[in-house]
FIROSE-672284 format. One record per residue (C-alpha): x, y, z; residue in three letters. Coordinates in steps of 0.1 Angstrom, whole numbers, always signed. Example, Ala and Ser with C-alpha at 12.3 -4.5 7.8 and 13.67 -1.06 7.14 Angstrom:
2
     X     Y     Z  aa
  +123   -45   +78 ALA
  +137   -11   +71 SER
This chain:
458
     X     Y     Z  aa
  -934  -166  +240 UNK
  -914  -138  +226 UNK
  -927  -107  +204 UNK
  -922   -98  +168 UNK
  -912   -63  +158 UNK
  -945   -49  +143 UNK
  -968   -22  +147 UNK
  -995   -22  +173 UNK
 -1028   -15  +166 UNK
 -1048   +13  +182 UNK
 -1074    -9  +189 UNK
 -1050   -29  +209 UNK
 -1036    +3  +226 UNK
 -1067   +14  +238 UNK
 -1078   -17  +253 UNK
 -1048   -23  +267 UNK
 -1049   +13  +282 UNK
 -1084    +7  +293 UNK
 -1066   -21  +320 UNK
 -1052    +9  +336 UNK
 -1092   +22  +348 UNK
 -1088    -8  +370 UNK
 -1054    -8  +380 UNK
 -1051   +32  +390 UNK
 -1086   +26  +407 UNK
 -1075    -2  +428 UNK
 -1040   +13  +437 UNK
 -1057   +46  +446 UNK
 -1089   +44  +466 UNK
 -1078   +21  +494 UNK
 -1046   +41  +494 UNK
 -1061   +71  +500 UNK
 -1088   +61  +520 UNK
 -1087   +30  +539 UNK
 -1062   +39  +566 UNK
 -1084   +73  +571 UNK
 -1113   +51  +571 UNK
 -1101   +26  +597 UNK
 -1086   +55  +621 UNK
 -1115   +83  +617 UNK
 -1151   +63  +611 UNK
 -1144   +26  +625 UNK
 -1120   +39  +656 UNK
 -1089   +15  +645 UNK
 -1058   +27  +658 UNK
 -1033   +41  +634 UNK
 -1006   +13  +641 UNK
 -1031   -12  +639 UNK
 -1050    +4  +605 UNK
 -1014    +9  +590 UNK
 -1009   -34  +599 UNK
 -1042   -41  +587 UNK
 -1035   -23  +553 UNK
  -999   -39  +550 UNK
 -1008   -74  +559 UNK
 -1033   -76  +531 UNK
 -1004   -65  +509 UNK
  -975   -88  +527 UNK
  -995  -117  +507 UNK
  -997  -101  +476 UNK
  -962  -100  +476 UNK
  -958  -137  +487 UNK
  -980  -149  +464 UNK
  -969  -126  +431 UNK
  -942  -144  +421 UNK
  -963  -175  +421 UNK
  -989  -164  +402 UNK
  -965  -154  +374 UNK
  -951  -185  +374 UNK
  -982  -196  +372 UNK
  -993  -176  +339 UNK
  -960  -186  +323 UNK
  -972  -223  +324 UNK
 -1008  -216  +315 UNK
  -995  -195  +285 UNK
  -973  -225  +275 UNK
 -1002  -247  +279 UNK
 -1029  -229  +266 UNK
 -1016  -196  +245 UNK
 -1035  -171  +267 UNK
 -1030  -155  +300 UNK
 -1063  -147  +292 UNK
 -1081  -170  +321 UNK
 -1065  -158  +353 UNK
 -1069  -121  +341 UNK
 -1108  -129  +339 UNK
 -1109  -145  +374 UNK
 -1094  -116  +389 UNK
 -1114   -89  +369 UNK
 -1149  -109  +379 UNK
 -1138  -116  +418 UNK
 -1125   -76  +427 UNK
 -1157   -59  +426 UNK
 -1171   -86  +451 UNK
 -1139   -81  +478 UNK
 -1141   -43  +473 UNK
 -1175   -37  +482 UNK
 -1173   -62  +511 UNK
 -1142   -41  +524 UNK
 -1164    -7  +528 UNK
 -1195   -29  +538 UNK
 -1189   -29  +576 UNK
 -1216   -29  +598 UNK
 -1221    +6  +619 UNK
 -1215    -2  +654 UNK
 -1192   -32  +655 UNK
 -1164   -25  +679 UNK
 -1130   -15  +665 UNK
 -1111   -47  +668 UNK
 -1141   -67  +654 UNK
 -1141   -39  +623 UNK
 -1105   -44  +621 UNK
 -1107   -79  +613 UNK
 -1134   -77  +590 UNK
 -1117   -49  +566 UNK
 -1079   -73  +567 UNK
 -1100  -104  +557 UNK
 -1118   -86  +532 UNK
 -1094   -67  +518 UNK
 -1070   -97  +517 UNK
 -1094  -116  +493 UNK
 -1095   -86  +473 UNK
 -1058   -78  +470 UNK
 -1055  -116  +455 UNK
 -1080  -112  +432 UNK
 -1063   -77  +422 UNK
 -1034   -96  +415 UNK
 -1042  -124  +395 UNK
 -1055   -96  +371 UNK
 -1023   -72  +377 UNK
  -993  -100  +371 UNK
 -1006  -117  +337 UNK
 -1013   -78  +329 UNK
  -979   -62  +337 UNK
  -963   -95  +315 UNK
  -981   -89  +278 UNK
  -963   -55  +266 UNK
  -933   -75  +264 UNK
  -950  -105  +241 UNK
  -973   -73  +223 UNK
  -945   -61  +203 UNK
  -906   -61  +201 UNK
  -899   -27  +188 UNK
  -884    -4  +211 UNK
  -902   +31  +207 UNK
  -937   +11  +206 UNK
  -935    -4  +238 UNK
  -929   +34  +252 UNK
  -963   +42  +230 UNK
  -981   +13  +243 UNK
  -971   +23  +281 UNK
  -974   +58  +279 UNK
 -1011   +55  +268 UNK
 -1013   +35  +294 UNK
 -1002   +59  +317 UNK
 -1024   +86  +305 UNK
 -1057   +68  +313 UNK
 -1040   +55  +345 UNK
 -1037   +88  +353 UNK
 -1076  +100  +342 UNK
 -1083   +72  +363 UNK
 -1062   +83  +393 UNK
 -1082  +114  +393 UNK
 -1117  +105  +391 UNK
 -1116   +81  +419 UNK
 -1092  +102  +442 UNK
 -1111  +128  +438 UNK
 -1145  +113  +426 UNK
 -1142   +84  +453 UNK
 -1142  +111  +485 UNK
 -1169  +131  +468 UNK
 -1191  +103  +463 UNK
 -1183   +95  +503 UNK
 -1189  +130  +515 UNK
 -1225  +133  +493 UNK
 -1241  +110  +524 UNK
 -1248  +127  +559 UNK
 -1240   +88  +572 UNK
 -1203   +80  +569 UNK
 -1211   +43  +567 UNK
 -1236   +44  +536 UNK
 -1215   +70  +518 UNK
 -1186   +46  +521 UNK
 -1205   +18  +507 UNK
 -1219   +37  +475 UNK
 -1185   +47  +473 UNK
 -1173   +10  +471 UNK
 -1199    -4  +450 UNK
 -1193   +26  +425 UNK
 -1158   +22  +419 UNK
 -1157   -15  +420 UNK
 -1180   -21  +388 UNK
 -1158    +3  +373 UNK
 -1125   -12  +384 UNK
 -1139   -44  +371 UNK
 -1153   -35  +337 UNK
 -1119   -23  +331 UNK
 -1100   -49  +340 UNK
 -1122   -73  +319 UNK
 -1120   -51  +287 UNK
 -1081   -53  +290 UNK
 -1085   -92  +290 UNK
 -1088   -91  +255 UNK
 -1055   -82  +247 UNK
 -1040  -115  +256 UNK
 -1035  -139  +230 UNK
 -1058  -168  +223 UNK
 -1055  -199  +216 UNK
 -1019  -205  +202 UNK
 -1001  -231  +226 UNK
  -962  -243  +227 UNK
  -953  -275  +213 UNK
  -936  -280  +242 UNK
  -956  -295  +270 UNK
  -953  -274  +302 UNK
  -933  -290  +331 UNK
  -954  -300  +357 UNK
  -940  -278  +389 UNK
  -948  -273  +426 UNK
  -957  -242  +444 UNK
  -918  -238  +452 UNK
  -909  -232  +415 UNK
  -929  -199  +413 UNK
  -904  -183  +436 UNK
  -873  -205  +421 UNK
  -884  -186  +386 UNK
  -886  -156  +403 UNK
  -856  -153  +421 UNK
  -836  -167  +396 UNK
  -848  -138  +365 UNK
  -843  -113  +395 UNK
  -805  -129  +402 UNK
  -794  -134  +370 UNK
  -808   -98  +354 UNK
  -792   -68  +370 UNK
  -811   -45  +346 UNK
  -841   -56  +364 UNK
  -823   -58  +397 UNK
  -819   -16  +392 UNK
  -849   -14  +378 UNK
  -872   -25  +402 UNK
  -849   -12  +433 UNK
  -857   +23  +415 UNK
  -896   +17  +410 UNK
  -901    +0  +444 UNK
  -885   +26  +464 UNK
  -908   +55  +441 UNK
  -932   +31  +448 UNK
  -932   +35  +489 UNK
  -927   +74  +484 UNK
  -958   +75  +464 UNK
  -976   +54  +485 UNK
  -968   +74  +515 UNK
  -979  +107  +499 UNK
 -1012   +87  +486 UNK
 -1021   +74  +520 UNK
 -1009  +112  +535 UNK
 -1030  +130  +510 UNK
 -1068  +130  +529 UNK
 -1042  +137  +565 UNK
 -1027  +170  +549 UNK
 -1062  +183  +535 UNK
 -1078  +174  +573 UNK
 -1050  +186  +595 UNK
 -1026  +210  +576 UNK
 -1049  +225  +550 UNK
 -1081  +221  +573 UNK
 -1104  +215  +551 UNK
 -1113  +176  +541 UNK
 -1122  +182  +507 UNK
 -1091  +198  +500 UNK
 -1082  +162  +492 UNK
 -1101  +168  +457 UNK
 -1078  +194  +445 UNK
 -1048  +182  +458 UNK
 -1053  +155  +436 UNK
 -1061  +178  +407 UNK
 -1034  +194  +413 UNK
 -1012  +162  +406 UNK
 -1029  +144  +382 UNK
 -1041  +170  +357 UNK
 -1001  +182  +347 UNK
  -995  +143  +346 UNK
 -1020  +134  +323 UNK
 -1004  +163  +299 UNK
  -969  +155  +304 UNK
  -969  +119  +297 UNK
  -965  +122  +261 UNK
  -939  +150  +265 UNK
  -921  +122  +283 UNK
  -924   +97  +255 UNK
  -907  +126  +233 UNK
  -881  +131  +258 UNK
  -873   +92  +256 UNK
  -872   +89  +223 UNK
  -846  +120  +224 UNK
  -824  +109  +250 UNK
  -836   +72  +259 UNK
  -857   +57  +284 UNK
  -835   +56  +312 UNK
  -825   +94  +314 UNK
  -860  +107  +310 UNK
  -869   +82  +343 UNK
  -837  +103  +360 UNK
  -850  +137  +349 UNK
  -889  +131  +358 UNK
  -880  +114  +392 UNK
  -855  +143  +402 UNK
  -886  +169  +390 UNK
  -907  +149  +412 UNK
  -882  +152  +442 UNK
  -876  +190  +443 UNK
  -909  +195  +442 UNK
  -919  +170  +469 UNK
  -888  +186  +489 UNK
  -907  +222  +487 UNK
  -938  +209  +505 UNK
  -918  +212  +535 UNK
  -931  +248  +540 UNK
  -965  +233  +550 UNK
  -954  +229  +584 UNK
  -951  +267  +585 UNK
  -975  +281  +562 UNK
  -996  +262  +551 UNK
 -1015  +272  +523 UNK
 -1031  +270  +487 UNK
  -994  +276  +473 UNK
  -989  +239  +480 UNK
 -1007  +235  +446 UNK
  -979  +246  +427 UNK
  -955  +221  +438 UNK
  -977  +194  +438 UNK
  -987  +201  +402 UNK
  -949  +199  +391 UNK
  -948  +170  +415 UNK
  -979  +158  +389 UNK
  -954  +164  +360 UNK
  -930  +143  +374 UNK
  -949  +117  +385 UNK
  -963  +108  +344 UNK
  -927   +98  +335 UNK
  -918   +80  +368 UNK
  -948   +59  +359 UNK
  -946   +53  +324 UNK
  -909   +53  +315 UNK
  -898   +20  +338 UNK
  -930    +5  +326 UNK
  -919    +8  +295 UNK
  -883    -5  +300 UNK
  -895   -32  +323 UNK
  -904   -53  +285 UNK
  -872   -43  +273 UNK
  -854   -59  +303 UNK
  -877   -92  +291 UNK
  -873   -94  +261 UNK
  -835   -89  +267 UNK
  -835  -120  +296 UNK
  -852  -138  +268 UNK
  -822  -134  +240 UNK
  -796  -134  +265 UNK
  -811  -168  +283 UNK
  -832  -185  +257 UNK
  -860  -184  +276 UNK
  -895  -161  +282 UNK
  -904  -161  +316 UNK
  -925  -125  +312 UNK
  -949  -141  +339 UNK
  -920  -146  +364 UNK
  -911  -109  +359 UNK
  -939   -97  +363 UNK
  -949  -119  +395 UNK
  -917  -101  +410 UNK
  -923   -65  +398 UNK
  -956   -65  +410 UNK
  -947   -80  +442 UNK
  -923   -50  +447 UNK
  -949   -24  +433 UNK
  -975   -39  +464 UNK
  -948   -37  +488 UNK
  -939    -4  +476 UNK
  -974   +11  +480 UNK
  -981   -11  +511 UNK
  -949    +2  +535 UNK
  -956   +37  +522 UNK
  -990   +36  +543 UNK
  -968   +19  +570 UNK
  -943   +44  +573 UNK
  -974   +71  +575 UNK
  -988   +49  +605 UNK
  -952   +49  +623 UNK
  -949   +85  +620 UNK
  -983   +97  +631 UNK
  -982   +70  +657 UNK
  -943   +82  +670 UNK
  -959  +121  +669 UNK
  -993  +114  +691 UNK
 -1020  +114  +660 UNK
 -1052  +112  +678 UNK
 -1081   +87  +664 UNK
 -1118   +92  +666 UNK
 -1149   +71  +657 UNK
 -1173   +88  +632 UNK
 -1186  +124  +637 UNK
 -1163  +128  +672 UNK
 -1144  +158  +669 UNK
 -1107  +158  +681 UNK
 -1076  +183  +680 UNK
 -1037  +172  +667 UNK
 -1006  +183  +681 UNK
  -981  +205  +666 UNK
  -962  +175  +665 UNK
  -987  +152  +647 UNK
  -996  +180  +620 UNK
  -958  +186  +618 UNK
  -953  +147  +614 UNK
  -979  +146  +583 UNK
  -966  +175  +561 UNK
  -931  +156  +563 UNK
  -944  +124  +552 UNK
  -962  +141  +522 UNK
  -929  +164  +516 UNK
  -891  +152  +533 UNK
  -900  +112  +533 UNK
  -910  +109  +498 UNK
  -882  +132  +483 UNK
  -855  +113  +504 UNK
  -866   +78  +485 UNK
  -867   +93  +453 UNK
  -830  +103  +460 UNK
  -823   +70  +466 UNK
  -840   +55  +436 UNK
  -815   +77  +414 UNK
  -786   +56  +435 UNK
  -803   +29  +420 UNK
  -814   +37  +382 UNK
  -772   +46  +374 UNK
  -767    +9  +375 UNK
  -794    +3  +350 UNK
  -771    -8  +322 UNK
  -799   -13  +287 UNK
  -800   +15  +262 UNK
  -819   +16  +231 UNK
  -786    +1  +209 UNK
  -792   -37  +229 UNK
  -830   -32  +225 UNK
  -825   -25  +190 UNK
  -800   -58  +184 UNK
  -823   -79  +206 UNK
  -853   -68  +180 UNK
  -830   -75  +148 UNK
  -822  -109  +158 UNK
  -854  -118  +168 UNK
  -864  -107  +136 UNK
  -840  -127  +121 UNK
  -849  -163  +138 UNK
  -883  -152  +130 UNK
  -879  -148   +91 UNK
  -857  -183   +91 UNK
């Protein structure tokens, strides 16, 4: 299915938007708090919590690419993505809770288990929402500058919804003298949320308005061949992704670092509340001054100017090691500013890339796409906790179990303010390496539009 040029309504803005309650929710409350979790209330050790956390993920990206095959069929069959988005919005709440539901007193390895299963069933269902939802901007509309409106709305209440549950989600945790219980409320509040959100966004998809064309019937086996073949024979989404993945894992790392730096550099646990104030108020302003500054210059410069901002800024967190302080605000608030156009500026070219493949090929695979973007995004986010594991693991970070008190070594405090400062800025640096071989501008979105128009009207 390939879009028409035409206006989108608000109504389907804001429900689209609305999506994003979910999606920021469930790519920011593990994140930021399951590894700390596993490590500092169930006794996990780091390597193991960082495994635990990236396994879950690993199968989100094996099975990504599937599933978008897999929505590319049932659109062709059907007309909707609808169905598989309504699976996944229903079954998250369920795998969410049961993650934060462990029993007090089960020994770490037995705890350990328990949170991978869990959360396993719950990154599956998060993605049979996420890849049918990252695949209908393309088919919403064809016109350049509205897919940047559509996405950068969508970026604004991601970023609301970043806010209230990393900083709501901790606060909710901390209102219970038992670490246990305030973990649970914690996971049953958010995952209603999450999952009213995602189910809201549902209606977006199209109804009811099937292909001629019978859909081929395929084995498991062609997911990937679809995959690998859009990601082969598109090097716009070759550059594209490399960028967003590797921003992906330097995010991720300063998401899983964030409750780390407010415990052990800033010493004070709550901290983690305005650190993410810090960061997500400026990006909730600036994302429509980045949708000004792409319709000025183009998409693809305004991703290069927000993700060098973001790097600079992530760079100057370095003085932590040595004074720590509340000037770290500063910098994470430009980081913040940053961050609102590295989000919604390759979300918005990612349909451009799409619809593009689809003129250039003659085909739509949007699900395909998405299955593989989304598969990157996880990885992304999952190695960025990884990486945080490795280093507090390679500079002696001490677990504990519940209210046990412990100290850190220089070297383990050291190692956490460079994976919230150094490590992140580094991958950004190399995600510009990548974006200058993004080769779209507005000019081939334009001409793809035209002559879509075009077949459209004959």
């Amino acid at each position: 299915m390939t879009a028409s040029v035409r206006t989108l309504s608000r109504g389907v803005v804001t429900r689209y938007a609305i999506g994003s309650i979910g999606t920021g929710g469930f790519a920011t409350l593990p994140g930021l708090v399951l590894v700390y979790y596993l490590t500092d209330t169930l006794g996990v050790t780091a390597l193991v919590a960082g495994l635990v956390v990236t396994a879950a993920k690993v199968w989100d990206v094996v099975i990504d690419p599937w599933i978008g095959e897999r929505s590319d069929r049932a659109l062709a069959r059907t007309g909707t993505r609808r169905t598989w988005m309504i699976v996944g919005a229903a079954a998250l709440p369920v795998g969410f809770i049961v993650t934060f539901a462990v029993p007090a007193g089960l020994d770490p390895g037995a705890s350990g288990i328990w949170v991978f299963l869990a959360f396993l069933a719950t990154a599956t269902a998060f993605s049979l929402f996420q890849v049918p939802y990252i695949a209908l901007p393309a088919e919403l509309t064809a016109d350049y500058d509205a897919r940047t409106r559509l996405l950068t709305w969508r970026v604004v209440v991601l970023t609301i919804a970043i806010l209230l549950f990393g900083a709501g989600g901790p606060e909710v945790r901390a209102a219970f003298a038992d670490e246990h219980t305030g973990y649970l409320v914690m996971a049953i509040v958010a995952g209603v949320v999450i999952g009213a959100g995602m189910l809201v966004a549902t209606t977006t998809a199209a109804r009811g308005i099937a292909s001629t064309e019978a859909a081929p019937r395929r084995d498991i086996r062609a997911g990937y061949a679809e995959g690998f073949a859009a990601l082969k024979r598109s090097a716009a989404f070759r550059a594209l992704l490399a960028a967003f993945v590797l921003q992906g894992l330097a995010t991720g790392l300063m998401l899983a670092g964030a409750q780390f730096v407010a415990t052990w550099v800033l010493r004070d646990e709550r901290a983690v509340t305005f650190l993410f104030v810090a960061l997500i108020g400026p990006a909730v302003l600036f994302a429509p001054v980045w949708q000004a500054v792409a319709r000025r210059v183009g998409k693809e410069r305004g991703f290069a100017l927000a993700s060098t901002l973001f790097g600079i800024a992530a760079l100057s967190l370095v003085g932590m090691i040595w004074a720590p302080g509340a000037w770290v605000y500063v910098p994470v608030a430009l980081a913040g500013a940053g961050y609102a156009g590295m989000q919604s500026l390759p979300m918005a070219m990612l349909p451009d890339v799409i619809s593009h493949d689809a003129r250039t090929h003659g085909i739509g695979r949007a699900g395909s796409f998405g299955g593989v973007w989304t598969a990157g995004e996880t990885a992304g986010m999952a190695l960025g906790a990884t990486v945080l594991t490795i280093v507090l693991a390679l500079t002696g970070y001490v677990e504990s179990i519940g209210s046990e008190t412990v100290t850190q070594s220089p070297a383990a405090v050291a190692g956490i303010a460079i994976s919230f400062s150094a490590i992140p800025a580094l991958l950004v640096a190399a995600s510009l390496v990548a974006l200058r071989k993004y080769p779209l501008r507005r000019s081939d979105i334009e001409a793809d539009a035209a002559a879509t128009t075009a077949e459209t009207v004959a």
